[in-house]
C-alpha positions in Angstrom: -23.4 -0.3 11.9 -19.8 -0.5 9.9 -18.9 -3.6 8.2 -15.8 -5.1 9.8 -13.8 -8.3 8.2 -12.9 -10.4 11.8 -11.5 -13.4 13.1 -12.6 -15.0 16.0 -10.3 -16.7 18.1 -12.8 -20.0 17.9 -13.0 -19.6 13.8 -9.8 -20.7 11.4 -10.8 -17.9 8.7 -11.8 -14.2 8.4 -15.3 -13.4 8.6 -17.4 -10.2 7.7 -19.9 -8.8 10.6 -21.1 -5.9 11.5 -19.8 -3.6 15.0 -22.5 -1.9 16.5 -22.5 2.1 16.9 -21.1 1.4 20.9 -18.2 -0.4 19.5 -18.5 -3.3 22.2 -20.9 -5.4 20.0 -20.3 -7.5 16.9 -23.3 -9.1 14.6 -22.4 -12.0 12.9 -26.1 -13.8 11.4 -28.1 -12.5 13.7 -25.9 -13.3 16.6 -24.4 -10.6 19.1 -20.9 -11.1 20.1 -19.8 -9.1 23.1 -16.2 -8.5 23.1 -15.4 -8.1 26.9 -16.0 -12.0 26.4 -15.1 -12.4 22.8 -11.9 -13.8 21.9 -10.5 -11.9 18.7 -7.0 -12.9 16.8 -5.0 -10.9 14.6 -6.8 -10.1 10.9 -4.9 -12.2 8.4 -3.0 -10.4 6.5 -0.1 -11.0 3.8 3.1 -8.6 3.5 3.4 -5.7 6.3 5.3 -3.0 4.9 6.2 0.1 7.5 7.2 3.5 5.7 9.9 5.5 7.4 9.7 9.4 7.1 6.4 9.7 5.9 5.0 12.4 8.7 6.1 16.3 8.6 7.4 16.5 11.6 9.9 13.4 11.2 11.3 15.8 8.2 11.4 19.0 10.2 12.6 17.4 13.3 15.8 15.7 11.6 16.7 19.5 10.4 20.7 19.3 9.2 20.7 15.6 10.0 19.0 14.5 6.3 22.1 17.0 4.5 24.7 15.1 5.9 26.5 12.2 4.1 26.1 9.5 3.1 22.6 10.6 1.8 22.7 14.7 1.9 19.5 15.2 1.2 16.0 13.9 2.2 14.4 10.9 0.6 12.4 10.7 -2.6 10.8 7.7 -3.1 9.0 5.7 -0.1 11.6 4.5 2.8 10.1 1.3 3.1 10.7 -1.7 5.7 8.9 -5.4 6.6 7.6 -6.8 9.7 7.5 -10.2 8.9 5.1 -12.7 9.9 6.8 -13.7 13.2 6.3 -9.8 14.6 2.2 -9.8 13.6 -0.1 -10.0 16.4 -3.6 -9.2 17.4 -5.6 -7.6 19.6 -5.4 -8.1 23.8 -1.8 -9.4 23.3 1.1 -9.8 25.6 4.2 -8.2 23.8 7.5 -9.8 25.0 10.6 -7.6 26.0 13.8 -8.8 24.6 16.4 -9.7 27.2 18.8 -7.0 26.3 16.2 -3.8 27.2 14.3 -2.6 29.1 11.9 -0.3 27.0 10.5 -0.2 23.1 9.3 2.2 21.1 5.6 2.4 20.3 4.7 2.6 16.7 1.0 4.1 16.2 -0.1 3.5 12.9 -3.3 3.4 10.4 -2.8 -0.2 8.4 -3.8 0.2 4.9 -4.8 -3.2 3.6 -4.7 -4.1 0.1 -7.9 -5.7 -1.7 -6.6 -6.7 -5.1 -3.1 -6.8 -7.0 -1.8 -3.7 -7.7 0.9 -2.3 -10.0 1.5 0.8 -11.2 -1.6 2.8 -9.6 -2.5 5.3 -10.6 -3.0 8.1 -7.7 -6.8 9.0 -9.0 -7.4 4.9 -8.6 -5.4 4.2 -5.8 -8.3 3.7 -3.4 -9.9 1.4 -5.3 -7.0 -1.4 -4.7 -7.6 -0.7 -1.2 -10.6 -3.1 0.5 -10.4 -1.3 4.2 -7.8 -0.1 7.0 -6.8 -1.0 10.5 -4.8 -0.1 13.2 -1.2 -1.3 13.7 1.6 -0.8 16.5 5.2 -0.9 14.6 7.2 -1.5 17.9 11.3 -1.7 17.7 13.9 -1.6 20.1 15.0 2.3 20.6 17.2 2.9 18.0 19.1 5.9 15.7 18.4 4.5 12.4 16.7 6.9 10.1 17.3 5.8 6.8 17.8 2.4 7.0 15.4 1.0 9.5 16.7 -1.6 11.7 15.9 -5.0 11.0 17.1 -6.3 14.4 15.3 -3.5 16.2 12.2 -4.1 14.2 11.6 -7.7 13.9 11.1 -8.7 16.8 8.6 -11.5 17.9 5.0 -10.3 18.4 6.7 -6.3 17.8 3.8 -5.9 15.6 0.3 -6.0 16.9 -2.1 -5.7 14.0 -6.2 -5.1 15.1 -8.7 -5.4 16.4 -10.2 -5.6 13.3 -10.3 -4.8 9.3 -12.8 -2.2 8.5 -14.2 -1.8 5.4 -13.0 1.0 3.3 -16.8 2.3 2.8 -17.2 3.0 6.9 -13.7 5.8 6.8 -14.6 8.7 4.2 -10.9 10.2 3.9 -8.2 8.0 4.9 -6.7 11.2 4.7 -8.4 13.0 8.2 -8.1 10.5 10.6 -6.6 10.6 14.3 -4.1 8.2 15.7 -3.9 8.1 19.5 -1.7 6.9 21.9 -2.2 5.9 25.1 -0.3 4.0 27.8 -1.6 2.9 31.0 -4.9 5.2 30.4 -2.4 8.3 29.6 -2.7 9.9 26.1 1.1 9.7 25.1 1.1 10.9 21.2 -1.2 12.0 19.4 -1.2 12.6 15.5 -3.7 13.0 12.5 -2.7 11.6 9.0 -3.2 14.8 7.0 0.4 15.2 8.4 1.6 12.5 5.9 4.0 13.7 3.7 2.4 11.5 1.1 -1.0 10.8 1.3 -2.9 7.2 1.2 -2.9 7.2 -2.4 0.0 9.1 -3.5 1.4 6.1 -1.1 0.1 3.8 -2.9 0.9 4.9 -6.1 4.7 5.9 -5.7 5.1 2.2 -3.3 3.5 0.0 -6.8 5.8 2.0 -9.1 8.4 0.0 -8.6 6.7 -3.4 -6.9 3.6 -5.1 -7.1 1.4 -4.7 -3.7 -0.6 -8.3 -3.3 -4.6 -8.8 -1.7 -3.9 -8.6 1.8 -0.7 -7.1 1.7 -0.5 -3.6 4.8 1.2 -0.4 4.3 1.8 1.2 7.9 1.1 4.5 6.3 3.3 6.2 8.8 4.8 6.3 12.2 6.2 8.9 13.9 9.4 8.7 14.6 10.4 9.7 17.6 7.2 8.1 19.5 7.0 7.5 23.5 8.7 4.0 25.0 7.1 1.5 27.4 8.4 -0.6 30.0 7.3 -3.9 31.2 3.8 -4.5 32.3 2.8 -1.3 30.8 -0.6 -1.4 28.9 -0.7 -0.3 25.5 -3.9 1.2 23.5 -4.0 3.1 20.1 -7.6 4.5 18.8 -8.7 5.7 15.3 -12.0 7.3 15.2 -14.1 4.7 12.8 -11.8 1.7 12.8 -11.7 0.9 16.7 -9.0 0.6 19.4 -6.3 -2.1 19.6 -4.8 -3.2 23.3 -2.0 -5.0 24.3 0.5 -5.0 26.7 3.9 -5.6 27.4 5.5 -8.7 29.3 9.1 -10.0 30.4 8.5 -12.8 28.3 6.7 -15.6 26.8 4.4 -13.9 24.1 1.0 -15.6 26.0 -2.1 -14.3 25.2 -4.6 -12.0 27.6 
């Protein structure tokens, strides 16, 4: 069994349990939880921090683009962006499309999630600030923004769906190897591994606290593609990591209701 940190939908505060090797069951003292009838919320979480730039391909895809002005040349410290609180979600939700589209951008991501203050990591320590990982989907409104990520684009309401689930840092052995897929209505749209991270989880951390302190509770999205597949209305939405779970959703015309 892997320890998992949850909140139920009937409890005001997180709670540690235990998931079941089937994935479909959750112990909580002695009692089984079946989540086909178990309503889950978003894991409480502080600061979400997405990082721009951060796979390979994202590099070798822009080509001439990142030696053009004003920059000319690729980025050297972490390109770094917030989804605030109003765009954080959680599992089974309905996503609401703005007015003024007609498709977003899916944002698969591993959520690395903070477990004590850090500042000035060291790489060699950086997993020891971190108390476990889950999955995140940084949606925005298509955009051409490379550099400076679009806070407009980006911050939308519920454009963040954060799930199902934190699991504890024990249960994934290399933050390092693990594969990020994207589905949308059953179809395997993108799929990634995050050994293509330009930094790593730790050299992440530690470049990210070099200049600002990172809080208990705090997520770094530790990288999206960036050119990812869009979805329309009433499309369903899944992303699975091996050993941390699968987070659903879909998207609505409106309203931001739950499932």
């Amino acid at each position: 069994m892997t320890e998992i940190f949850v909140k139920f939908r009937d409890n005001s505060f997180m709670t540690t349990a235990a998931l079941q090797e089937n994935g479909q069951t959750i112990i909580k003292d002695s009692k089984k939880y079946d989540l086909k009838n178990t309503a889950i919320d978003a894991p409480e979480v502080g600061t979400v921090y997405g990082v721009a730039l951060n796979l390979e391909q994202d590099i070798s895809g822009l080509g001439d683009v990142l030696y053009e002005k004003p920059y000319q040349k690729p980025p050297k410290a972490p390109v770094l962006y917030m989804k605030p609180q109003n765009t954080v979600t959680g599992p089974n939700a309905f996503v609401p499309m703005p007015p003024d589209t007609d498709s977003l951008s899916m944002g698969p991501g591993l959520g690395v999630v903070i477990g004590k203050t850090a500042c000035r990591v060291q790489q060699e320590d950086a997993l020891d600030y971190v108390s476990g990982y889950t999955i995140v989907n940084d949606i925005s409104i298509p955009n051409d923004s490379v550099f400076r990520p679009a806070v407009r684009q980006k911050c939308g309401d519920s454009f963040c769906p954060i799930g199902p689930w934190i699991t504890s840092k024990s249960a994934i052995q290399d933050p390092n190897q693990l594969t990020v897929s994207l589905f949308i209505n059953g179809t395997l749209e993108q799929q990634y591994n995050t050994s293509e991270m330009i930094r790593s989880v730790p050299k992440l951390i530690a470049d990210v606290t070099e200049f600002m302190t990172l809080s208990p509770g705090d997520v770094l999205i530790a990288g999206v593609p960036l050119r990812s597949p869009s979805a329309k209305r009433g499309d369903s939405i899944t992303i699975q990591i091996p050993s941390i779970g699968s987070l659903q959703h879909s998207i609505t015309g409106g309203g931001g209701e739950w499932l």
